[in-house]
CHARMM-style PDB file with segment names, atoms N, HN, CA, C and O in Angstrom:
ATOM      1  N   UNK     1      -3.705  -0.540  -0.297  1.00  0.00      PROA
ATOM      2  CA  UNK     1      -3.705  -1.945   0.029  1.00  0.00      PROA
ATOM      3  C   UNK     1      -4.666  -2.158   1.180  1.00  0.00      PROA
ATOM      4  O   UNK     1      -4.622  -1.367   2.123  1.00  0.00      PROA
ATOM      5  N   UNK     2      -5.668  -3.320   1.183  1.00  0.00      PROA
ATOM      6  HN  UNK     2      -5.703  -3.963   0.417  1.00  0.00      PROA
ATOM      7  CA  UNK     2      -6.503  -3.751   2.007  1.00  0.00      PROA
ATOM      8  C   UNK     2      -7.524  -2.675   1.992  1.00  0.00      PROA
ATOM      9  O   UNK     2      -7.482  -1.677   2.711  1.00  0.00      PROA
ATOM     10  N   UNK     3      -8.553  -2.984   1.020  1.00  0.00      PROA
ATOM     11  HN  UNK     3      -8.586  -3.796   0.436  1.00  0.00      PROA
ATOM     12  CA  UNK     3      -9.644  -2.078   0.583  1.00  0.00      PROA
ATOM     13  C   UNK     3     -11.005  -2.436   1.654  1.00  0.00      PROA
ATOM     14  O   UNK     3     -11.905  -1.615   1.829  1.00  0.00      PROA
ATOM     15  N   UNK     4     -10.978  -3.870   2.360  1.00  0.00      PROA
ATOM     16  HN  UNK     4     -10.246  -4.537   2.218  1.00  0.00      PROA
ATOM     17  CA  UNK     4     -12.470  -3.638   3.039  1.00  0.00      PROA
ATOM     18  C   UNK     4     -12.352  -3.486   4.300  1.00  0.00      PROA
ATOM     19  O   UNK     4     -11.278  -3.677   4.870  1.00  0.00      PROA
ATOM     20  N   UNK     5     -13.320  -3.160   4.849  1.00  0.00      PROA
ATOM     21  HN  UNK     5     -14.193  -3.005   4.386  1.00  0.00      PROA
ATOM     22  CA  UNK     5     -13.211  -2.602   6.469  1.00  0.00      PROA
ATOM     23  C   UNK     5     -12.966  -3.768   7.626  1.00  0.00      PROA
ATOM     24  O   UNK     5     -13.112  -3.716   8.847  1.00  0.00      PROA
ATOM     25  N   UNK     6     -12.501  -4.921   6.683  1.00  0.00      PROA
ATOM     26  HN  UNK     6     -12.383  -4.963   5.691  1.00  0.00      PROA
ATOM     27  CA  UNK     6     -11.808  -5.877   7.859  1.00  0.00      PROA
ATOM     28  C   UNK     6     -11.297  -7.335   7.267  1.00  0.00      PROA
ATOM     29  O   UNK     6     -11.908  -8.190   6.626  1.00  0.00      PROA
ATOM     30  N   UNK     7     -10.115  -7.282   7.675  1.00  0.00      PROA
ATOM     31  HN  UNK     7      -9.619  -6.587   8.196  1.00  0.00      PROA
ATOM     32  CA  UNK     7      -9.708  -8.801   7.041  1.00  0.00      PROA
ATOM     33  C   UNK     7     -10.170  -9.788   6.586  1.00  0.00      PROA
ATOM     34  O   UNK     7     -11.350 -10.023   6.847  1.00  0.00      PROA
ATOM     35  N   UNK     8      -9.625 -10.457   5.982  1.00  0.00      PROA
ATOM     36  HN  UNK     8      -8.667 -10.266   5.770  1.00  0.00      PROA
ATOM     37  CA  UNK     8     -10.137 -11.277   5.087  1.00  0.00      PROA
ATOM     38  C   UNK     8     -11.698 -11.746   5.000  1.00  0.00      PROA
ATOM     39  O   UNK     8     -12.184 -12.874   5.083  1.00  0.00      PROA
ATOM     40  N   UNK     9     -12.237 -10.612   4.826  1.00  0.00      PROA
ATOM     41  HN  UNK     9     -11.842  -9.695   4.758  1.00  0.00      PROA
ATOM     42  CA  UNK     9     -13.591  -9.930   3.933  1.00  0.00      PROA
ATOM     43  C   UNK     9     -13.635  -9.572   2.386  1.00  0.00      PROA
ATOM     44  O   UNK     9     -12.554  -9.613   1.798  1.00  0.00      PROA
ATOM     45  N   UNK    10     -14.579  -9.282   1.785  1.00  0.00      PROA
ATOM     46  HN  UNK    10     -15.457  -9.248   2.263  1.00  0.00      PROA
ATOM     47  CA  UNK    10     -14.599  -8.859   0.692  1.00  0.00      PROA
ATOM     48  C   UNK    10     -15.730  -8.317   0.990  1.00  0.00      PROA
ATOM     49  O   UNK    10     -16.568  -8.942   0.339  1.00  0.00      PROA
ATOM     50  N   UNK    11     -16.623  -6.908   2.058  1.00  0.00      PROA
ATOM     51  HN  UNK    11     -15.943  -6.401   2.587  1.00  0.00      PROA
ATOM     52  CA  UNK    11     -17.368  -6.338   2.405  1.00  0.00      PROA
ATOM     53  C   UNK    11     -16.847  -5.160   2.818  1.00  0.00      PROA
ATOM     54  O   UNK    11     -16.434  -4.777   3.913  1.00  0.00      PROA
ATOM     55  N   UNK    12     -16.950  -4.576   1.597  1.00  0.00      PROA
ATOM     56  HN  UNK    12     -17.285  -4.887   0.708  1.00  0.00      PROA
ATOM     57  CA  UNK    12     -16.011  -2.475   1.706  1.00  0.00      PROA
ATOM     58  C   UNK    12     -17.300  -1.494   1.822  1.00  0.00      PROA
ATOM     59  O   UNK    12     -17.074  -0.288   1.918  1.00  0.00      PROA
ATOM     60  N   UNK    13     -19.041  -2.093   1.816  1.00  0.00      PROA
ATOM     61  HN  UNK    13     -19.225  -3.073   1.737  1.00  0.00      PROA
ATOM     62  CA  UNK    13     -19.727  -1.225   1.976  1.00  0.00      PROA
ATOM     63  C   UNK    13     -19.483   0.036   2.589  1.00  0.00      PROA
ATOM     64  O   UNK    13     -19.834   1.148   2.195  1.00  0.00      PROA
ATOM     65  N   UNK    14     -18.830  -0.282   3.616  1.00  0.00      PROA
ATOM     66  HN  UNK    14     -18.545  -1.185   3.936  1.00  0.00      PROA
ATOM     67  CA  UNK    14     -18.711   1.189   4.767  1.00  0.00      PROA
ATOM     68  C   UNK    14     -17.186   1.468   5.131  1.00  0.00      PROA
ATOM     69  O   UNK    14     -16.906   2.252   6.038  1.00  0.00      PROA
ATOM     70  N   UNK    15     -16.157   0.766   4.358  1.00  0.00      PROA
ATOM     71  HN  UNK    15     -16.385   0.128   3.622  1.00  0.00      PROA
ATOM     72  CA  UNK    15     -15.050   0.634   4.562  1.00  0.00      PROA
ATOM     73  C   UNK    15     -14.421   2.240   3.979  1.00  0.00      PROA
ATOM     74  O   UNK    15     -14.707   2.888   2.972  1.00  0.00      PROA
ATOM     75  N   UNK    16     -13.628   2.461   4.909  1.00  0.00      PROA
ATOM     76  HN  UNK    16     -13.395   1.935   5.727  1.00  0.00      PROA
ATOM     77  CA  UNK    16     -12.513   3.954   4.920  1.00  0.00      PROA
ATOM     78  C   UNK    16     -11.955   4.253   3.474  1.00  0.00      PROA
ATOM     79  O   UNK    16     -11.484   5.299   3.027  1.00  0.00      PROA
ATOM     80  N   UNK    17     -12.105   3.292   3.004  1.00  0.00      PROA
ATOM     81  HN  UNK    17     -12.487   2.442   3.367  1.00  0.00      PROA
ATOM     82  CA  UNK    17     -10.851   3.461   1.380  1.00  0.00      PROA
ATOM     83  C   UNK    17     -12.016   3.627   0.505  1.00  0.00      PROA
ATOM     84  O   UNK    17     -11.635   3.454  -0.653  1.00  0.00      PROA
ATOM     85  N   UNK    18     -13.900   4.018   0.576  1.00  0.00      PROA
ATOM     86  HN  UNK    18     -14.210   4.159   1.516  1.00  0.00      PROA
ATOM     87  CA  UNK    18     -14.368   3.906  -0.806  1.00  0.00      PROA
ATOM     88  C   UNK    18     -13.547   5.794  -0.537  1.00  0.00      PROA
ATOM     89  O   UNK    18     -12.838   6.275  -1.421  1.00  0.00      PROA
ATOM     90  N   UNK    19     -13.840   6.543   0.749  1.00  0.00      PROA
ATOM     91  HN  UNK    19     -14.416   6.152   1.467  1.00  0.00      PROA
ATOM     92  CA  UNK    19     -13.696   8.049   0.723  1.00  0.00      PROA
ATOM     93  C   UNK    19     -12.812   8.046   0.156  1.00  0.00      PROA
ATOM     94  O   UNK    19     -12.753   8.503  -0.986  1.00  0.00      PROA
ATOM     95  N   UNK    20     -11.770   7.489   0.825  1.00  0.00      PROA
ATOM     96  HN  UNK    20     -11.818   7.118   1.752  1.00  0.00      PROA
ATOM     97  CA  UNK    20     -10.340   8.006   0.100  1.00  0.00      PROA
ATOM     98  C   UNK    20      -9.715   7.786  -0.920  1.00  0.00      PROA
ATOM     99  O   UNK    20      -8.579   8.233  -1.081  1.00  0.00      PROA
ATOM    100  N   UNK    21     -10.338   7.052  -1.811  1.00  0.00      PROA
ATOM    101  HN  UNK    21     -11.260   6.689  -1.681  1.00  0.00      PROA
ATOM    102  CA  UNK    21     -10.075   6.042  -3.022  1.00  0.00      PROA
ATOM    103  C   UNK    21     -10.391   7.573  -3.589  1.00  0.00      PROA
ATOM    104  O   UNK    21      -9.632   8.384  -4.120  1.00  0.00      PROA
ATOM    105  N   UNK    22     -12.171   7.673  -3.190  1.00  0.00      PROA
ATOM    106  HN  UNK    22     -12.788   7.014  -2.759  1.00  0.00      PROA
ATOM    107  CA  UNK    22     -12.447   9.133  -4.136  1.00  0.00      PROA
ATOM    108  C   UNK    22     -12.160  10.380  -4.028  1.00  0.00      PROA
ATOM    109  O   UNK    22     -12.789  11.200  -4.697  1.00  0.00      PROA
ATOM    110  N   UNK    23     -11.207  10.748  -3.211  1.00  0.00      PROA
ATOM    111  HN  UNK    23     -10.696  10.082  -2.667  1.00  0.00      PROA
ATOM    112  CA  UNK    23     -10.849  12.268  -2.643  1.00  0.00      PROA
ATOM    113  C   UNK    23      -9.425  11.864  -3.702  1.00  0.00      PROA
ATOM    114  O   UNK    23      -9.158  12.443  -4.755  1.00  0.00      PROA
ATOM    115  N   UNK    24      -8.902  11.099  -3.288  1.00  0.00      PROA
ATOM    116  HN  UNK    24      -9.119  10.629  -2.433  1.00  0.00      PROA
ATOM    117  CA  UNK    24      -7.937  10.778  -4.172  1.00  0.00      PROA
ATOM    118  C   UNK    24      -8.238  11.088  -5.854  1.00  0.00      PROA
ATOM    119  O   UNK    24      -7.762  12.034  -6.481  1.00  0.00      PROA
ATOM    120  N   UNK    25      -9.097  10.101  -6.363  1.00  0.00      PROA
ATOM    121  HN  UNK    25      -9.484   9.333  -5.853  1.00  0.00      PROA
ATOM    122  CA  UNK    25      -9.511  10.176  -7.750  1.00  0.00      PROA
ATOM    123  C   UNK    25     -10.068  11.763  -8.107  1.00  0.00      PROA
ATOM    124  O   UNK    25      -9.856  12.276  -9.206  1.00  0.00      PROA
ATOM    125  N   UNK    26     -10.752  12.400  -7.097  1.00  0.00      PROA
ATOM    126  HN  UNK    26     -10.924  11.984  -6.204  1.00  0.00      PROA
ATOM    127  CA  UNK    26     -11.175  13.455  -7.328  1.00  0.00      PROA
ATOM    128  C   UNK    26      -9.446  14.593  -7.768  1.00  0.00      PROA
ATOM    129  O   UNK    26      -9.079  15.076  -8.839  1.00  0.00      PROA
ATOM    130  N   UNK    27      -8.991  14.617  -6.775  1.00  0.00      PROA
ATOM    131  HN  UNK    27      -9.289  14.224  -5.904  1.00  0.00      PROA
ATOM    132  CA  UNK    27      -7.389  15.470  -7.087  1.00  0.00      PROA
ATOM    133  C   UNK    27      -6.969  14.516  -7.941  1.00  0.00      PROA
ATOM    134  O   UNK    27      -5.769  14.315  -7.756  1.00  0.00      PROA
ATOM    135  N   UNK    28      -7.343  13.951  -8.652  1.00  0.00      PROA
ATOM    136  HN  UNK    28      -8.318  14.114  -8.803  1.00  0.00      PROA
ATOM    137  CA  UNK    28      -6.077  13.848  -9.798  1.00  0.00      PROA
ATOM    138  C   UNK    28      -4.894  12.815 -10.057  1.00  0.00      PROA
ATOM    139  O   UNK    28      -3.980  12.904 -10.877  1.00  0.00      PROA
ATOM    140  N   UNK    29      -5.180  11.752  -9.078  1.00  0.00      PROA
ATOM    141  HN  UNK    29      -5.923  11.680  -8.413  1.00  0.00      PROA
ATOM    142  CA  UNK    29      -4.309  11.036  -8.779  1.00  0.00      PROA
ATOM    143  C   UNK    29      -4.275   9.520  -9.035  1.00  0.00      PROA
ATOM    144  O   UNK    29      -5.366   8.992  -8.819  1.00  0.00      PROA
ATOM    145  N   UNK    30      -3.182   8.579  -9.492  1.00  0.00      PROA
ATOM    146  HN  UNK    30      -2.296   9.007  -9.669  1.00  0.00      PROA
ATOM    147  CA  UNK    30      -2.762   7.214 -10.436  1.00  0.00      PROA
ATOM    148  C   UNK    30      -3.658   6.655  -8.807  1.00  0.00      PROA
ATOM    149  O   UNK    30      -3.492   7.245  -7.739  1.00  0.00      PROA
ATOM    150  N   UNK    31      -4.436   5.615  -8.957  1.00  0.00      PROA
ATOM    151  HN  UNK    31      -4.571   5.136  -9.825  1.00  0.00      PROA
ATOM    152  CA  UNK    31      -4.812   4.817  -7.685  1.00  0.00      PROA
ATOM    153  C   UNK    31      -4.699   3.404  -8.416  1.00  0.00      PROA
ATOM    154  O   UNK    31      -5.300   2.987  -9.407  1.00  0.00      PROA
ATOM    155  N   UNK    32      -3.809   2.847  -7.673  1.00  0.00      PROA
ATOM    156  HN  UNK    32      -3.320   3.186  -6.868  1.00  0.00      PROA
ATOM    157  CA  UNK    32      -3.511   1.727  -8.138  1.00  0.00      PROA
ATOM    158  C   UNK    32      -3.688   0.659  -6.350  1.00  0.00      PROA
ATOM    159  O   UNK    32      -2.976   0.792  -5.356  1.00  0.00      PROA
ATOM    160  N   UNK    33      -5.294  -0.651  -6.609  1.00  0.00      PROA
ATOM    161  HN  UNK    33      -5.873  -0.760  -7.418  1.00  0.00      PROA
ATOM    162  CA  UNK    33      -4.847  -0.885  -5.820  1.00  0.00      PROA
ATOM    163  C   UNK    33      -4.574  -2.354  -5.636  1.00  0.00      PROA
ATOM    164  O   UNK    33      -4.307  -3.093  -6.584  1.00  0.00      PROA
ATOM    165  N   UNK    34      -4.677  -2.891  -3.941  1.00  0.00      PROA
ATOM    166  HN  UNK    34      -4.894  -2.290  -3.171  1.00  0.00      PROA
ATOM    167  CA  UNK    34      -4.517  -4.700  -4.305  1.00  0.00      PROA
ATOM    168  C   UNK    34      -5.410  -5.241  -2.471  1.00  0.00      PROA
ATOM    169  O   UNK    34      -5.292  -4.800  -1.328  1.00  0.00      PROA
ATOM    170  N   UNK    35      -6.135  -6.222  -3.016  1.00  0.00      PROA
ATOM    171  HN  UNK    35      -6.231  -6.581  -3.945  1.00  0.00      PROA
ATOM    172  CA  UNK    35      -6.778  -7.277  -1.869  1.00  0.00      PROA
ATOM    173  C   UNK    35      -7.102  -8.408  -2.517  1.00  0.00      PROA
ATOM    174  O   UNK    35      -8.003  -8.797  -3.259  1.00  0.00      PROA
ATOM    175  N   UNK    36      -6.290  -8.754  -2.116  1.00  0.00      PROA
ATOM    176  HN  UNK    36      -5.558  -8.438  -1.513  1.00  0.00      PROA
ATOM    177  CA  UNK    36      -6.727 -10.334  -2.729  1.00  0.00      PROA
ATOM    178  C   UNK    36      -8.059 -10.742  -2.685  1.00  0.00      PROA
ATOM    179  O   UNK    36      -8.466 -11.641  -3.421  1.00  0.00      PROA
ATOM    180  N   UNK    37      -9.111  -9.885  -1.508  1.00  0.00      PROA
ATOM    181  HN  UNK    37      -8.780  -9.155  -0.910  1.00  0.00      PROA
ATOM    182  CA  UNK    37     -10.109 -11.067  -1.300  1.00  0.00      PROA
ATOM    183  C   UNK    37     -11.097  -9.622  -1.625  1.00  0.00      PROA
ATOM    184  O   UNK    37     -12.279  -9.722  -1.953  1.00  0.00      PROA
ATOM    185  N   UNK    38     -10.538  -8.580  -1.503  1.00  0.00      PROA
ATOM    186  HN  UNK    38      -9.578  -8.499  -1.237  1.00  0.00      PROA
ATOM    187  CA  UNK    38     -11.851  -7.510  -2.304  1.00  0.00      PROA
ATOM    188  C   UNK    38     -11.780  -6.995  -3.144  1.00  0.00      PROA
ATOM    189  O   UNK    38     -12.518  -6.010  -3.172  1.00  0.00      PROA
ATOM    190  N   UNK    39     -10.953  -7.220  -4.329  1.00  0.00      PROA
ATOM    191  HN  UNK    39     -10.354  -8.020  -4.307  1.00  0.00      PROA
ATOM    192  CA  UNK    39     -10.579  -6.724  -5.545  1.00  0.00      PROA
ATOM    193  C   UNK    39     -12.048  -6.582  -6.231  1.00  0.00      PROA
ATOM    194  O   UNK    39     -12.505  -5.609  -6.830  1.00  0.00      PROA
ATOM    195  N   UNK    40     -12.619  -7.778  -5.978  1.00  0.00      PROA
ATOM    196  HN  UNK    40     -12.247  -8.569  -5.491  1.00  0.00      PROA
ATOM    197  CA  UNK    40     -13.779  -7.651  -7.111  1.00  0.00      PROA
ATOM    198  C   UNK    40     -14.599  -7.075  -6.680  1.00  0.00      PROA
ATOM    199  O   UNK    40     -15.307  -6.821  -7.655  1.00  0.00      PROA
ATOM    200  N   UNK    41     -15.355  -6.353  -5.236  1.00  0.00      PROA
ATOM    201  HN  UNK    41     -14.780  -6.559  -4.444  1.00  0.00      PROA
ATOM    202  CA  UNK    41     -16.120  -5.811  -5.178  1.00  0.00      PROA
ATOM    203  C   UNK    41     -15.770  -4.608  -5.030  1.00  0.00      PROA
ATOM    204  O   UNK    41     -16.659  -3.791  -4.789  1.00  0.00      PROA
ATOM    205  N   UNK    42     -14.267  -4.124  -5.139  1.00  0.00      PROA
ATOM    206  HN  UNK    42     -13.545  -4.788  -5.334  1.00  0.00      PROA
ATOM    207  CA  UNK    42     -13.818  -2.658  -5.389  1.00  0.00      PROA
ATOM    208  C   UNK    42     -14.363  -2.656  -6.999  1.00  0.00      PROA
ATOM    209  O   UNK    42     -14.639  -1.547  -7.457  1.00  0.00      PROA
ATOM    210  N   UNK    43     -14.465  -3.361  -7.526  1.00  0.00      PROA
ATOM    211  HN  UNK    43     -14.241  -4.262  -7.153  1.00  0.00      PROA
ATOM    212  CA  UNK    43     -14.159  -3.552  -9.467  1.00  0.00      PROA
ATOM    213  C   UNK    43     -16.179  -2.868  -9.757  1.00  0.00      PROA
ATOM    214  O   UNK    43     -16.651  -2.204 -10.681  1.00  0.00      PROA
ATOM    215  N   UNK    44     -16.831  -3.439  -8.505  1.00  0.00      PROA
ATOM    216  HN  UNK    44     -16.448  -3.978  -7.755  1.00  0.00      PROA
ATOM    217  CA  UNK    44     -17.945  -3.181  -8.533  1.00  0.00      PROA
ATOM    218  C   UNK    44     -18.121  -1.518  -8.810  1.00  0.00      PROA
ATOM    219  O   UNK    44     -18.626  -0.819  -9.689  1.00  0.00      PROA
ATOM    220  N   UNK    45     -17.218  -1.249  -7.205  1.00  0.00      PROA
ATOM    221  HN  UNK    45     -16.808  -1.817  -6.491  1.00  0.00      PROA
ATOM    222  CA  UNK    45     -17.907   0.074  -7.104  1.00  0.00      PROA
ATOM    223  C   UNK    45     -17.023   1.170  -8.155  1.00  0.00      PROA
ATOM    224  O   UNK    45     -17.541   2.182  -8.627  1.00  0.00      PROA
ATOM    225  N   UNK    46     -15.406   0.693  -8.442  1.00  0.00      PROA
ATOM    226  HN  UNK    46     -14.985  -0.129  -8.058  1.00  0.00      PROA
ATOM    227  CA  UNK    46     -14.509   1.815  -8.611  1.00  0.00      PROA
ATOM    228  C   UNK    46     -14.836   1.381 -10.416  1.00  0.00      PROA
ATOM    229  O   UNK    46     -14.862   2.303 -11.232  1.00  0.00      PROA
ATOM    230  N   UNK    47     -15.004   0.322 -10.752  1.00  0.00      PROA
ATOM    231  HN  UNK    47     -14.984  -0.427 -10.089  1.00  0.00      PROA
ATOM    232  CA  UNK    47     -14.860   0.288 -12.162  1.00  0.00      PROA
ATOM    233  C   UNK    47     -13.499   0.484 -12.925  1.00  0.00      PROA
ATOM    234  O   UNK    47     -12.444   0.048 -12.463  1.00  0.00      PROA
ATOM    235  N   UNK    48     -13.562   1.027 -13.881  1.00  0.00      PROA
ATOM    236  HN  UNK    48     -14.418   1.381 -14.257  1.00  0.00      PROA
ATOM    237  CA  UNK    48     -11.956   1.415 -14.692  1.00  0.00      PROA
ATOM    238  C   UNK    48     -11.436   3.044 -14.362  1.00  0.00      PROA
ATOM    239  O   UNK    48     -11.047   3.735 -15.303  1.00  0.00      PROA
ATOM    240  N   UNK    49     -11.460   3.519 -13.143  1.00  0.00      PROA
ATOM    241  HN  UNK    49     -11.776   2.957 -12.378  1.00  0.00      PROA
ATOM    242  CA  UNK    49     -11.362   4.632 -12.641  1.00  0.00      PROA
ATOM    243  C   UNK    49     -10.274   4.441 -12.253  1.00  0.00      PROA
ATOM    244  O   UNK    49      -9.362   5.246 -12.441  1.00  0.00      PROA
ATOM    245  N   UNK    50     -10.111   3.072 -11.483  1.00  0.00      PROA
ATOM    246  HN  UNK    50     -10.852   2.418 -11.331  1.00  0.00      PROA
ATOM    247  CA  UNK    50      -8.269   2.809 -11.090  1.00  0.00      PROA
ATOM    248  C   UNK    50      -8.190   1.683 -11.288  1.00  0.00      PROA
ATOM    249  O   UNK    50      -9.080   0.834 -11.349  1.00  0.00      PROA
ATOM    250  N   UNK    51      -6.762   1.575 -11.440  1.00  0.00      PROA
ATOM    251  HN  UNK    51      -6.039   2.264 -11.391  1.00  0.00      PROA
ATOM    252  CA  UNK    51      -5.895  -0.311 -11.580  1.00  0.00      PROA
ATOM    253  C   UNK    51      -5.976  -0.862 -10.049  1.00  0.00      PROA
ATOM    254  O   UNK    51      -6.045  -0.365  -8.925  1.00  0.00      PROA
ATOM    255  N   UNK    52      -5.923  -2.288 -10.679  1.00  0.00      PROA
ATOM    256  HN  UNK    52      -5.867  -2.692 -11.591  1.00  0.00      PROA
ATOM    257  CA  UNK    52      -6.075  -3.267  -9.702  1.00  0.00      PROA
ATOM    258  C   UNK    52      -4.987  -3.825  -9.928  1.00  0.00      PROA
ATOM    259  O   UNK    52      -4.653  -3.753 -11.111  1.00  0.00      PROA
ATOM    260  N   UNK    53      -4.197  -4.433  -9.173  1.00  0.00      PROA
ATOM    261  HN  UNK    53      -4.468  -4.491  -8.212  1.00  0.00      PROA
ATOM    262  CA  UNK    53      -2.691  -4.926  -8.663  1.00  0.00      PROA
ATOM    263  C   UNK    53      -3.202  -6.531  -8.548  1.00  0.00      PROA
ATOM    264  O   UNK    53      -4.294  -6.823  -8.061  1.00  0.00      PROA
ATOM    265  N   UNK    54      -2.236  -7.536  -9.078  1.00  0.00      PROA
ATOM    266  HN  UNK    54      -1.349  -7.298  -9.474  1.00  0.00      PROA
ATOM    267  CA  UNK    54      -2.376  -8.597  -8.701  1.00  0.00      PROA
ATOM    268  C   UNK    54      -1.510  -9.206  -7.386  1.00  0.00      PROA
ATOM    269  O   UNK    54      -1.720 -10.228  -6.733  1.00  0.00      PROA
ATOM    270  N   UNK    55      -0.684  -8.404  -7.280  1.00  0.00      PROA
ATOM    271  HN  UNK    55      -0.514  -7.574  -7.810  1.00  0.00      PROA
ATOM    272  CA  UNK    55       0.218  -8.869  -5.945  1.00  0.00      PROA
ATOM    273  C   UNK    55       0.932  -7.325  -5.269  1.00  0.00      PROA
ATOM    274  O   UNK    55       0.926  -6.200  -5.770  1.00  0.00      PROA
ATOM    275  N   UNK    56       1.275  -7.605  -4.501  1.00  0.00      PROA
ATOM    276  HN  UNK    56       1.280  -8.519  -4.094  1.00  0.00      PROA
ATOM    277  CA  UNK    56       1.667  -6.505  -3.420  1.00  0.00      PROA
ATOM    278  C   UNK    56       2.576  -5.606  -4.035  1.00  0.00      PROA
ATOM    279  O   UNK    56       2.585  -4.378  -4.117  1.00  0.00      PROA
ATOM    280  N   UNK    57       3.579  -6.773  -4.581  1.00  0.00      PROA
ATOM    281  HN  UNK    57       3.572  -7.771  -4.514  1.00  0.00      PROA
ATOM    282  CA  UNK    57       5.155  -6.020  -5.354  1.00  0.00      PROA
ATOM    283  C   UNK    57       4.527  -4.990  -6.274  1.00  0.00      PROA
ATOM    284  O   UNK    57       4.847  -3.802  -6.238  1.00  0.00      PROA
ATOM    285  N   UNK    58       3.387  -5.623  -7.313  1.00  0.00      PROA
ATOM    286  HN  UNK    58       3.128  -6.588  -7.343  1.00  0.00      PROA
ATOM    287  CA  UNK    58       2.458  -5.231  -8.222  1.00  0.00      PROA
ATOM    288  C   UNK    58       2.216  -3.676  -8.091  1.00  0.00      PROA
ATOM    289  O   UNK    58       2.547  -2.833  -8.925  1.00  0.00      PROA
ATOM    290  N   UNK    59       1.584  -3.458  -6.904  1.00  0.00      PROA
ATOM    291  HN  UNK    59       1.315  -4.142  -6.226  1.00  0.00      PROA
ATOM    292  CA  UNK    59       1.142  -2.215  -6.128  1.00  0.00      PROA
ATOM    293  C   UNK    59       1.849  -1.652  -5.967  1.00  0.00      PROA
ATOM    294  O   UNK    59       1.610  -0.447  -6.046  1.00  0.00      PROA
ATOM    295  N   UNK    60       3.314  -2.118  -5.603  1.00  0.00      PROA
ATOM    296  HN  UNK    60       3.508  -3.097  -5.539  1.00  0.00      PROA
ATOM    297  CA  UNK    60       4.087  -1.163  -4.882  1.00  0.00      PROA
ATOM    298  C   UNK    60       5.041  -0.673  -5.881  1.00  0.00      PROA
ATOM    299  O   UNK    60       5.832   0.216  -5.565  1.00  0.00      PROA
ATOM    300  N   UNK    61       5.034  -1.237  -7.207  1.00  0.00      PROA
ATOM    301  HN  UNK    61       4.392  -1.959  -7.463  1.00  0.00      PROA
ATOM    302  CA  UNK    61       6.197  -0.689  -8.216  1.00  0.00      PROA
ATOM    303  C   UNK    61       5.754   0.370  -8.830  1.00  0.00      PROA
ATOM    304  O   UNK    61       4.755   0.691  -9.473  1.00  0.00      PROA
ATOM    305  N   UNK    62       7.076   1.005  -8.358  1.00  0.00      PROA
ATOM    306  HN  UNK    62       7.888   0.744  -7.835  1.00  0.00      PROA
ATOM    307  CA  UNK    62       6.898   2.973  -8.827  1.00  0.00      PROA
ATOM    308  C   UNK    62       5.919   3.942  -8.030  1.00  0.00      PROA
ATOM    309  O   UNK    62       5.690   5.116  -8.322  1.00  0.00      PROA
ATOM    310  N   UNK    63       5.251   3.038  -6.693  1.00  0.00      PROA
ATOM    311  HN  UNK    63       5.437   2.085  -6.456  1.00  0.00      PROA
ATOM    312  CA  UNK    63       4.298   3.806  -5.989  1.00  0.00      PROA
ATOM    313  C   UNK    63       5.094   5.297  -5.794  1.00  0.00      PROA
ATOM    314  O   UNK    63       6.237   5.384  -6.242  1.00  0.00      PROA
ATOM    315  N   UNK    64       4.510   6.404  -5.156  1.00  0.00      PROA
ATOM    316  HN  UNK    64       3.581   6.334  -4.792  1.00  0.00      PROA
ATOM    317  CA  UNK    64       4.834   7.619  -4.174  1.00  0.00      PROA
ATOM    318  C   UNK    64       4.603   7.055  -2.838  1.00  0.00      PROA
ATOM    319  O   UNK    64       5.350   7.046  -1.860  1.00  0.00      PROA
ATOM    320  N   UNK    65       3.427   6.588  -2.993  1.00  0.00      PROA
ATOM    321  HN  UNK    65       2.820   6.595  -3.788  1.00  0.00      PROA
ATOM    322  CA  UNK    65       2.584   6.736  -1.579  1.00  0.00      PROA
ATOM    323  C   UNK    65       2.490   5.247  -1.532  1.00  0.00      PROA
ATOM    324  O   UNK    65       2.781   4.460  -2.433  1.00  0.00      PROA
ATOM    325  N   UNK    66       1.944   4.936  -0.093  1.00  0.00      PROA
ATOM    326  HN  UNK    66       1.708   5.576   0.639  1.00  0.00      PROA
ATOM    327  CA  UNK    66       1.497   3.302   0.142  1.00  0.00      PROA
ATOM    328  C   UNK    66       0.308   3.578   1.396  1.00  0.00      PROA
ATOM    329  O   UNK    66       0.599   4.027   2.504  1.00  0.00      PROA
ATOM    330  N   UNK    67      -0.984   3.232   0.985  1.00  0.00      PROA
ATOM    331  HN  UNK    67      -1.221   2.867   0.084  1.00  0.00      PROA
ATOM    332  CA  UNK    67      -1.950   3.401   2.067  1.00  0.00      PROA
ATOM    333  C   UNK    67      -2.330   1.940   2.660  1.00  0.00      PROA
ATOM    334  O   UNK    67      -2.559   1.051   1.840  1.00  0.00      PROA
ATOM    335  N   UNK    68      -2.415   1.623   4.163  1.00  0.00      PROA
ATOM    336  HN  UNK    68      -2.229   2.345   4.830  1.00  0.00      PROA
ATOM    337  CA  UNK    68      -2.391   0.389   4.460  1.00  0.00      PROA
ATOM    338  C   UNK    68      -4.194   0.682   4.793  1.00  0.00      PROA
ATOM    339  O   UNK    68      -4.431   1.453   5.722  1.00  0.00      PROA
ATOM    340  N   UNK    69      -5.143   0.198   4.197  1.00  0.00      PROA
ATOM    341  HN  UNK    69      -4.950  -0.429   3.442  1.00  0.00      PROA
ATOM    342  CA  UNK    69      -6.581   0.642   4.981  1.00  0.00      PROA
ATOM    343  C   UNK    69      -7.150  -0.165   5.698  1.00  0.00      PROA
ATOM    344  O   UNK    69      -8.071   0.272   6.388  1.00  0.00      PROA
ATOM    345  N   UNK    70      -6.836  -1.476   5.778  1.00  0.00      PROA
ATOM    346  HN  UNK    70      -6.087  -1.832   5.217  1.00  0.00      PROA
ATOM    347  CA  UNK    70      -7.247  -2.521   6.743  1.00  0.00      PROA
ATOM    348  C   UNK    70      -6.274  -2.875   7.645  1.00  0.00      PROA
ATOM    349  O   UNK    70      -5.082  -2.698   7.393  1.00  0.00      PROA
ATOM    350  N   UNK    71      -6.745  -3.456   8.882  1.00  0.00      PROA
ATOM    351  HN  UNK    71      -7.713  -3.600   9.087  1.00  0.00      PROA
ATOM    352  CA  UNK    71      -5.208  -3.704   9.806  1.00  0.00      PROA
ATOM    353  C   UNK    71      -5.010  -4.827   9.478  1.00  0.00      PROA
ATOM    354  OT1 UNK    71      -4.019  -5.426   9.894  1.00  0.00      PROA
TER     355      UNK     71
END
């Protein structure tokens, strides 16, 4: 949750979650995520590699994990 490197942005160029999105995807792992306001330019970079969440609950049903990447 909160994919760009600062609130209510939709500018993840240099933002913490493209690494960890892909260290993640690299091991093997469901990445399911949600920003209301950067969904689409995650859609840019991540493509159909992971789900996109329309709401928080969305994200969070059946999670393991919960990563907060923006404050």
């Amino acid at each position: 949750m909160g994919l760009a490197f600062k609130p209510n942005t939709d500018d993840i160029r240099e933002a913490q979650s493209i690494p960890i999105i892909t260290r993640l995807i690299q091991e093997g792992a469901r990445i399911i995520v949600y920003d209301p306001v950067a969904i689409a330019a995650a859609k840019t970079i991540f493509k159909d590699k992971i789900e996109y969440a329309d709401s928080i609950a969305e994200c969070l049903e059946n999670a393991e994990c919960c990563m907060l990447v923006t404050e």
